[in-house]
Backbone as CSV, one residue per row, in Angstrom:
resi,resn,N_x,N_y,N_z,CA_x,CA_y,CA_z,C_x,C_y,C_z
1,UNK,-155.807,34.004,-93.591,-154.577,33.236,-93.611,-154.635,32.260,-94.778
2,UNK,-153.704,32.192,-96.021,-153.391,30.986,-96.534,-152.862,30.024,-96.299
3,UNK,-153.454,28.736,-97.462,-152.845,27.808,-97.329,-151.527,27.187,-96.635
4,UNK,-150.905,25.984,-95.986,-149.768,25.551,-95.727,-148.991,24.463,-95.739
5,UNK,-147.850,24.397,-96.421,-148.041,23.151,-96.942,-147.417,22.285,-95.124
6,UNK,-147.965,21.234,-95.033,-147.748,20.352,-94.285,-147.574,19.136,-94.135
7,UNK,-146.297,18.581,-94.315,-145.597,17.613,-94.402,-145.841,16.265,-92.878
8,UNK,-145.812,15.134,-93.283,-145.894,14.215,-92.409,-145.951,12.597,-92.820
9,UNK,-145.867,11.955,-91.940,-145.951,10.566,-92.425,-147.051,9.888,-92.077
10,UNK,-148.147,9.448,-92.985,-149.266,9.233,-93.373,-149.073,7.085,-94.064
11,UNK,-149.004,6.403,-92.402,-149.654,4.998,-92.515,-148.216,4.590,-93.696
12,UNK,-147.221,5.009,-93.320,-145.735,4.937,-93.395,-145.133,5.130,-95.017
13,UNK,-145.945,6.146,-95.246,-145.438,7.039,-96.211,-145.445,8.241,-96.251
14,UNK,-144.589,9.051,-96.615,-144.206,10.926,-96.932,-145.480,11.212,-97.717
15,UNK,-146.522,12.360,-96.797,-147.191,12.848,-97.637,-146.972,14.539,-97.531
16,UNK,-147.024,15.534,-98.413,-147.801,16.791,-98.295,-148.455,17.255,-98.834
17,UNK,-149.148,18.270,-98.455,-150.833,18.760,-98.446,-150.435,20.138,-97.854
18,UNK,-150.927,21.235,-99.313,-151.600,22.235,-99.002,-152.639,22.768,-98.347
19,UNK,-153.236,22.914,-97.012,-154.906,23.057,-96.899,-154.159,24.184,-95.435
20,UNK,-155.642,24.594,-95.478,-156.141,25.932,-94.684,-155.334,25.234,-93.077
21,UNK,-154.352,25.993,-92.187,-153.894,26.049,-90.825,-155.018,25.303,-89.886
22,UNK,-155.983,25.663,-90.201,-157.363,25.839,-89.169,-158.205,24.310,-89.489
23,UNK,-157.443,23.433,-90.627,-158.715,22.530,-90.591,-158.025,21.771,-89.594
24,UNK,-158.875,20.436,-89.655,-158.696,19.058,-88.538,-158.036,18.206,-89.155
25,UNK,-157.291,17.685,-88.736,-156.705,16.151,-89.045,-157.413,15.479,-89.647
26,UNK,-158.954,15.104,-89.065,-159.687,14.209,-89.603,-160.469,14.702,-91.238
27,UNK,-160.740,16.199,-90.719,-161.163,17.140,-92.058,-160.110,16.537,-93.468
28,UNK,-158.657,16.633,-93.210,-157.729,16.518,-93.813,-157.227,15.481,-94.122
29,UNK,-157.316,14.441,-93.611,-157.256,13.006,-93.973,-158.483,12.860,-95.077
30,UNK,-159.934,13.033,-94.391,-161.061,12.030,-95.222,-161.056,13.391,-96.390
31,UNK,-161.034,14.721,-96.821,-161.509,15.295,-97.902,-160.337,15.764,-98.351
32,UNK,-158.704,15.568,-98.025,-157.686,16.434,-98.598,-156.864,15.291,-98.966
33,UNK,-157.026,13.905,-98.286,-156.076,13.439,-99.048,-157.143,11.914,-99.260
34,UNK,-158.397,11.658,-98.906,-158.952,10.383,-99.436,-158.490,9.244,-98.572
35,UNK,-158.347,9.759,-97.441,-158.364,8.196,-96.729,-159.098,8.780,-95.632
36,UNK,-160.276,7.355,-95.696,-161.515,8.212,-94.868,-161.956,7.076,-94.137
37,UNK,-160.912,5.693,-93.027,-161.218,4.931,-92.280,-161.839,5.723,-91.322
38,UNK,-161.199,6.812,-90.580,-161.763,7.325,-89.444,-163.268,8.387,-89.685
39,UNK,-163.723,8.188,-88.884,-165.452,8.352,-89.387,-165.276,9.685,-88.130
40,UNK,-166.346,10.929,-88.786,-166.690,11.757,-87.748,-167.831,11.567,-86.875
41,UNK,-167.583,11.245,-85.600,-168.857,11.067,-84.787,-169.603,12.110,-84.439
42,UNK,-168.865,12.363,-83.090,-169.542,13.665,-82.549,-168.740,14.979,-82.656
43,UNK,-167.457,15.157,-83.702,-167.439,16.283,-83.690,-166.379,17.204,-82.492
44,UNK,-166.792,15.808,-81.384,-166.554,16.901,-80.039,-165.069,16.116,-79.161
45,UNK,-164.793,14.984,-79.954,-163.471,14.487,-79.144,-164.272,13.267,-77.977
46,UNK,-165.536,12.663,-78.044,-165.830,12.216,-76.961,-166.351,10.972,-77.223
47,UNK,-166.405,10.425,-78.690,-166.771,9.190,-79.126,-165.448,8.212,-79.544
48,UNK,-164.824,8.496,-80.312,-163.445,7.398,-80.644,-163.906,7.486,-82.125
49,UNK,-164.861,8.029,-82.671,-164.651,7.180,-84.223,-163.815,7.941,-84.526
50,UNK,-163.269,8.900,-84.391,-162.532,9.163,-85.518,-160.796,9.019,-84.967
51,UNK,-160.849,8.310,-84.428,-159.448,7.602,-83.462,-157.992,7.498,-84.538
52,UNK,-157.157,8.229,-84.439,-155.972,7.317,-85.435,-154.590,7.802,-83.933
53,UNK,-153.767,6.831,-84.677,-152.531,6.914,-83.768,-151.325,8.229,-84.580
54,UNK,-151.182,8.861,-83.558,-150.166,10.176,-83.703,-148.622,9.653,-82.964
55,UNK,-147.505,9.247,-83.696,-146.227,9.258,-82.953,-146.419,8.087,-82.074
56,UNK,-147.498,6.829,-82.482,-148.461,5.563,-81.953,-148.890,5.765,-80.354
57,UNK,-149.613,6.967,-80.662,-150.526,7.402,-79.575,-151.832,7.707,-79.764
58,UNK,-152.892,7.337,-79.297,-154.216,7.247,-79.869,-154.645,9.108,-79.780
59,UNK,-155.160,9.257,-80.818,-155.839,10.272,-80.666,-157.018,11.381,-81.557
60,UNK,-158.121,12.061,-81.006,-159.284,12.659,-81.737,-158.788,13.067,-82.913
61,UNK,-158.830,12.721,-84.124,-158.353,13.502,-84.900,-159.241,14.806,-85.082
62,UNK,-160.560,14.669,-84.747,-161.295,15.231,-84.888,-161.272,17.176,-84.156
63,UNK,-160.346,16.846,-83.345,-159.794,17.814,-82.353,-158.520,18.177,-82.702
64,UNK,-157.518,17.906,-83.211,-156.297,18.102,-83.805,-155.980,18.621,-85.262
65,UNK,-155.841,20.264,-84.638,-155.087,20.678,-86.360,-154.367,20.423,-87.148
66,UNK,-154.483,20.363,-88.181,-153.330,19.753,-89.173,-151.853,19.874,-88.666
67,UNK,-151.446,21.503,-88.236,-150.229,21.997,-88.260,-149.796,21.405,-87.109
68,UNK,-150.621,20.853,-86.315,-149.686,19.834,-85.358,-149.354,18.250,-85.361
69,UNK,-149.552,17.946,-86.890,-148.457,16.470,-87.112,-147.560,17.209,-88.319
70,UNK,-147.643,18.127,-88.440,-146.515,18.476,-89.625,-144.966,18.078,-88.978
71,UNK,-144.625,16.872,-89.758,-142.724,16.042,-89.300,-143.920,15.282,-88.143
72,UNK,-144.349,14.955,-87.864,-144.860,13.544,-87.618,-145.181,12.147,-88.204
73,UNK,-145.996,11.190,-87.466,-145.812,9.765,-87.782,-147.368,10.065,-87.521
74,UNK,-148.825,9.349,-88.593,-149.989,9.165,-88.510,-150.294,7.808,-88.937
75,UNK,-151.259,7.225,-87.917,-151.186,5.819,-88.525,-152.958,5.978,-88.421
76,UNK,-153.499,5.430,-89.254,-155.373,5.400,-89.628,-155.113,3.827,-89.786
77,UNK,-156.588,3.622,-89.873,-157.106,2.096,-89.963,-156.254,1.382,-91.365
78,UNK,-156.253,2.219,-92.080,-156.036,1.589,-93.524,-154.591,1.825,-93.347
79,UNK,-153.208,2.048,-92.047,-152.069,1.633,-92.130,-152.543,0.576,-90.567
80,UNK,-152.973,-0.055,-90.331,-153.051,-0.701,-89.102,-152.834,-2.177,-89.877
81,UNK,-152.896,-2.493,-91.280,-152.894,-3.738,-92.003,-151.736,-3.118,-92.805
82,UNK,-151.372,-4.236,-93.342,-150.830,-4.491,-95.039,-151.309,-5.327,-95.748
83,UNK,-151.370,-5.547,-97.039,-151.656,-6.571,-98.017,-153.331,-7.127,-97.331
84,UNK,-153.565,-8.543,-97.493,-154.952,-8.563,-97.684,-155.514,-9.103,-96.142
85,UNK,-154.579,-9.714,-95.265,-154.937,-10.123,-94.115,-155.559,-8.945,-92.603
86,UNK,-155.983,-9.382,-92.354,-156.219,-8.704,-91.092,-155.652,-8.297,-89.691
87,UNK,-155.344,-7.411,-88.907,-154.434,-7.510,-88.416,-155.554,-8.516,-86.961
88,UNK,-154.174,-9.032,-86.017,-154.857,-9.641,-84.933,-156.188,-9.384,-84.228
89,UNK,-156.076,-8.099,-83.925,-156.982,-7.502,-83.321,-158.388,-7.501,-83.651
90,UNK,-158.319,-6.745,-85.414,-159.244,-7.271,-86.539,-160.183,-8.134,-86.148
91,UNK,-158.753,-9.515,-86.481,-159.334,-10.782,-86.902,-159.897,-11.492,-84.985
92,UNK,-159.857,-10.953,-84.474,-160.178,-11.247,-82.972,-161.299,-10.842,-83.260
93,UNK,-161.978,-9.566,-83.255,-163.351,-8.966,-82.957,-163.718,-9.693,-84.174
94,UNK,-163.889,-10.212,-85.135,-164.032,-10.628,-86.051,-164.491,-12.355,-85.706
95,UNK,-164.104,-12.773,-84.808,-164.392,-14.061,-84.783,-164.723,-14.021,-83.236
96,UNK,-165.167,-13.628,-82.589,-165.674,-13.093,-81.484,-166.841,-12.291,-81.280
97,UNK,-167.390,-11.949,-82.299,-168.688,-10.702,-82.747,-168.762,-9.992,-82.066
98,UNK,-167.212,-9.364,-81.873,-167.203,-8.127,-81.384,-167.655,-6.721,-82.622
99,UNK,-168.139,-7.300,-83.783,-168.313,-6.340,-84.650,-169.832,-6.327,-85.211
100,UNK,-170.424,-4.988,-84.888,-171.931,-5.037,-85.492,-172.062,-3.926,-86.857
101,UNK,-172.433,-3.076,-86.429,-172.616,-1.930,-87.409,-171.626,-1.312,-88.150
102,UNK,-169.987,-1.254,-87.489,-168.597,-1.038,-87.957,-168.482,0.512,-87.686
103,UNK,-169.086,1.360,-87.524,-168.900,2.831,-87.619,-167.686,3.102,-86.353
104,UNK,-168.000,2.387,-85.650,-166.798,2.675,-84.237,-165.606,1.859,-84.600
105,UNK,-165.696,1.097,-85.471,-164.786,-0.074,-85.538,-163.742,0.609,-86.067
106,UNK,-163.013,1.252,-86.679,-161.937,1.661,-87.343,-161.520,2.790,-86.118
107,UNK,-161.584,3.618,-85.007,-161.113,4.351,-83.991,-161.391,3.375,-82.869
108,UNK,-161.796,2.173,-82.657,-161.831,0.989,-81.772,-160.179,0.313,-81.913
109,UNK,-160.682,-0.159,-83.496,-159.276,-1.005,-83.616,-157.823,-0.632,-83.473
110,UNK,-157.871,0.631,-83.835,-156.750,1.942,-83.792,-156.386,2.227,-82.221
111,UNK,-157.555,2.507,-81.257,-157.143,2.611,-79.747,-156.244,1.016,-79.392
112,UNK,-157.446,0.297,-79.976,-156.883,-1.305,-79.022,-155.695,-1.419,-79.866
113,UNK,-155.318,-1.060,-81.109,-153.935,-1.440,-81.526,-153.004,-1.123,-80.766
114,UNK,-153.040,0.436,-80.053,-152.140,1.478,-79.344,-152.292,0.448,-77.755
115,UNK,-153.409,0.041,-77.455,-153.390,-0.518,-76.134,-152.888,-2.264,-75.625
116,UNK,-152.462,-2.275,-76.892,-152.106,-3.727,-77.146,-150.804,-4.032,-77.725
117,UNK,-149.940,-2.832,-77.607,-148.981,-3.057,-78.605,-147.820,-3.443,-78.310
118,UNK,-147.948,-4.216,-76.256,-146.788,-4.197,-76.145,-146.509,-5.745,-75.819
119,UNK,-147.955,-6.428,-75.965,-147.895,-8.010,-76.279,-148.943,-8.613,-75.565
120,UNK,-148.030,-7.554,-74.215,-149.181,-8.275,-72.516,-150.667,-8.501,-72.993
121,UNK,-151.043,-9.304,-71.903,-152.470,-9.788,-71.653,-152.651,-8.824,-70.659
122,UNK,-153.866,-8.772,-71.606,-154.897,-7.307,-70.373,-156.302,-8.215,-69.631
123,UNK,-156.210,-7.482,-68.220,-157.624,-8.191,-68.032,-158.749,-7.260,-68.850
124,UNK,-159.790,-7.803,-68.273,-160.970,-6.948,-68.828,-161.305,-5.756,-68.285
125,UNK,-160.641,-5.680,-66.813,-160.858,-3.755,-66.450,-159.553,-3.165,-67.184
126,UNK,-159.240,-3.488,-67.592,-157.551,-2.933,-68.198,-158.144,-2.424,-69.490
127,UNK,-158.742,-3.385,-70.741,-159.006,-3.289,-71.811,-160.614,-2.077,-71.410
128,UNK,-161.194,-2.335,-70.774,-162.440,-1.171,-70.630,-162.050,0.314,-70.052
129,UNK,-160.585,0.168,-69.689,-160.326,1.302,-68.986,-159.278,2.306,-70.376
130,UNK,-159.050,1.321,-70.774,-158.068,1.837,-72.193,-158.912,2.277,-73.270
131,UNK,-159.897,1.447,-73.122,-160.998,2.026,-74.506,-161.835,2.903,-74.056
132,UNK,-161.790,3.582,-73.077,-162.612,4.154,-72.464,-163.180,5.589,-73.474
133,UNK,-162.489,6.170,-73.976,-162.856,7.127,-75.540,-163.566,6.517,-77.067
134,UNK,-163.591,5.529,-76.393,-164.675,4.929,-77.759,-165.899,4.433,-77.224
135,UNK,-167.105,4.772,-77.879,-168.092,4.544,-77.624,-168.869,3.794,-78.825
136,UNK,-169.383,2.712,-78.250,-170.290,1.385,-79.449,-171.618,1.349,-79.091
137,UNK,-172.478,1.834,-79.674,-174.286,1.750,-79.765,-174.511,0.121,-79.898
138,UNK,-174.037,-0.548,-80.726,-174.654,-1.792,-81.021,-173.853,-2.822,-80.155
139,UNK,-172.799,-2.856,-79.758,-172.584,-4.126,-79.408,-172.636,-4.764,-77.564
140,UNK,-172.688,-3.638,-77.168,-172.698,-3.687,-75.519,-171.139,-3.983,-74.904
141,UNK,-170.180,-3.783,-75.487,-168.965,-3.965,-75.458,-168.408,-5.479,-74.964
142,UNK,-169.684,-6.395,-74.315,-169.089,-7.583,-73.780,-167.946,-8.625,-75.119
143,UNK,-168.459,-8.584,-76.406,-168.070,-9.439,-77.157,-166.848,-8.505,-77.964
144,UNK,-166.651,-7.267,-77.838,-165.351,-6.563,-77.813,-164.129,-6.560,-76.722
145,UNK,-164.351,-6.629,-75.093,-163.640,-7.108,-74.371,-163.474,-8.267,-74.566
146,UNK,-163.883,-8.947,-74.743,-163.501,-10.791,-74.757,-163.205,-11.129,-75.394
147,UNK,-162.963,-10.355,-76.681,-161.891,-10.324,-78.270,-160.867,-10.036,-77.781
148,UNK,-160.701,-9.079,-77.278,-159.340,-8.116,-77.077,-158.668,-8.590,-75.766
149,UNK,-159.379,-9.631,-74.668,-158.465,-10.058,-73.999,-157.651,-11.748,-74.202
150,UNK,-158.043,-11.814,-75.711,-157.010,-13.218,-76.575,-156.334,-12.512,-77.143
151,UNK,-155.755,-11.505,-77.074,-154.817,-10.836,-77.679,-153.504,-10.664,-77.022
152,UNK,-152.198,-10.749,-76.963,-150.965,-10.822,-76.506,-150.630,-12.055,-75.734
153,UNK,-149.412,-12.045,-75.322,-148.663,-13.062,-74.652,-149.129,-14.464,-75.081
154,UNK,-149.232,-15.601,-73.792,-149.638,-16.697,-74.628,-150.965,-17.018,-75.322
155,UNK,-151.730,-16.033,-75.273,-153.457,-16.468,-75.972,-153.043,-15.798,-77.445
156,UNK,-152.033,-15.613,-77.909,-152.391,-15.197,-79.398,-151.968,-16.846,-80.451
């Protein structure tokens, strides 16, 4: 099978890209078009790094063929900002040390963006039950929940 071209909106701009039916989203983001926030973990859909929002719904890119965001909306770490500031969330784990090694951090920030986006205050089984597809080696998740529950309503 050849190439196809596949059209979509890529962190809120029109992109298309020729590449093989059969690769991955994530394949196709980090080596077809150079934006390579989302990191491959395991390959298998069961870690979060490679997390971006589809139609602002979290999901593996790592598991998702190209030909299914073609006329879609993709948002990666590097559309989760503009210009030089950080977005809330960011700047929460950020001053909270919810951030160690960073490899999870870009399909972390991307879930909690999607799980946070509608203002509310989450408790802490809310926020552990939402992130539940991302997995962090270094930080023990306590200083990532307790970032992410100063986030919405009146704690922002």
């Amino acid at each position: 099978m050849s190439d196809r071209k596949i059209a979509f909106q890529l962190n809120g701009r029109q992109v298309q890209i020729d590449t093989a039916p059969w690769r991955t989203l994530l394949e196709t983001l980090r080596d077809g078009l150079g934006v390579t926030g989302a990191k491959e973990g395991c390959g298998t859909g069961n870690c979060g790094a490679c997390t971006v929002l589809v139609d602002d719904a979290p999901v593996s890119s790592c598991l998702m063929l190209i030909p299914e965001v073609e006329g879609r909306t993709v948002t990666t770490i590097e559309g989760i900002t503009t210009g030089a500031e950080l977005s809330p969330i960011q700047q929460a784990l950020l001053d909270h040390g919810g951030v160690q090694c960073g490899f999870c951090s870009p399909g972390l920030v991307v879930a909690a963006t999607a799980l946070l986006a509608d203002g509310k205050v989450r408790t802490d089984e809310e926020i552990r039950t939402g992130l539940v597809g991302n997995l962090c080696r270094c930080t023990g998740y306590d200083k990532i929940i307790g970032a992410l529950a100063t986030i919405g309503g009146n704690n922002e």
